[in-house]
N, C-alpha and C positions, 0 to 999 in steps of 0.2 A: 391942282392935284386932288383935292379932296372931293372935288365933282366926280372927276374921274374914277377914283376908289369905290364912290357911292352907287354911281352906274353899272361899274363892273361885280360891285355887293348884291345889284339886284337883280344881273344877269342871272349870278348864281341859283337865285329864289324861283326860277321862273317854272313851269309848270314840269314835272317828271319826278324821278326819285336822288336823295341826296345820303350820301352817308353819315351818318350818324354812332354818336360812342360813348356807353353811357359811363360816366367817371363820378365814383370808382363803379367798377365792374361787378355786375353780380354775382354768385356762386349759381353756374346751371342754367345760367341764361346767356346767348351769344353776347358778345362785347360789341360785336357791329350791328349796324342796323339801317336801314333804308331808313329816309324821312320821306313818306310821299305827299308833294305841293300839289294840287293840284290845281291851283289856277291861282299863282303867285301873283299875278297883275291883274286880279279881279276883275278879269274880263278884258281888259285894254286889246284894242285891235291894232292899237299903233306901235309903233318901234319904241323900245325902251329909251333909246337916243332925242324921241321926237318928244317924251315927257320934258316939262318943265324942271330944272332942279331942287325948286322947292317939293314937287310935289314925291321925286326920288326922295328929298331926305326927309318928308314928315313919314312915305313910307317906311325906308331906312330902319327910321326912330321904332316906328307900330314894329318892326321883323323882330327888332331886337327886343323891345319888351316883350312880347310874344315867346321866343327864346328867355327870357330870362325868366319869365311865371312858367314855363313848362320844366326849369330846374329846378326852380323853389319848387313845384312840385314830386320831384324827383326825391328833394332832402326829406319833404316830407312824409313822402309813402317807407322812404327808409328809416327815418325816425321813428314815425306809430309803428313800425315790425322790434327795431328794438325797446321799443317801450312794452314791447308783449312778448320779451324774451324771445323774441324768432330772429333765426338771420335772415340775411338776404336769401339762402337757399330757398325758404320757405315761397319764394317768389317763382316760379319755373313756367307759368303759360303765359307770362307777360301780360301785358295791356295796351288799347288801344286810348288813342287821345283824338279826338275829332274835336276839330272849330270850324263853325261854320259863320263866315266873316258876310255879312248882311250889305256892311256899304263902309265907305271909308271915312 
């Protein structure tokens, strides 16, 4: 089973837009949001079936660290606003996040 989960984890990834939600929510900024992948499998021309499953779960592992420094980012753009006495309102045109992932 846990193959199986990790395959269907990476179907999820694979190139187009994903929703997203940032928690908690800002004051004046949408709570949803598109995540756009745009080439989740770094190029593979094969079937995500045909990968090896090691090579799914060291992927996997990279999606989710990945995910989990772009939260920690999140706590901290919201921490430095209340360290300067601002709320979240103060945030309203958003930001973009670009990674541009070189090789695996």
């Amino acid at each position: 089973r846990p193959l199986h989960t990790l395959r269907n984890a990476e179907k999820e990834l694979l190139p187009g837009f994903h929703q997203f939600e940032w928690q908690p929510a800002l004051k004046n900024v949408s709570t949803s949001w598109d995540v756009g992948i745009i080439d989740g499998l770094s190029g593979w021309t094969t079937s995500v079936d045909d990968v090896p499953a090691e090579t799914i779960g060291r992927r996997f592992r990279y999606d989710v660290a990945l995910v989990s420094a772009l939260k920690d980012l999140e706590e901290d753009i919201m921490e430095g606003l209340r360290e300067r006495g601002l709320d979240d309102s103060a945030c309203t045109s958003g930001f973009t996040v670009v990674i541009k992932e070189s090789c695996d």
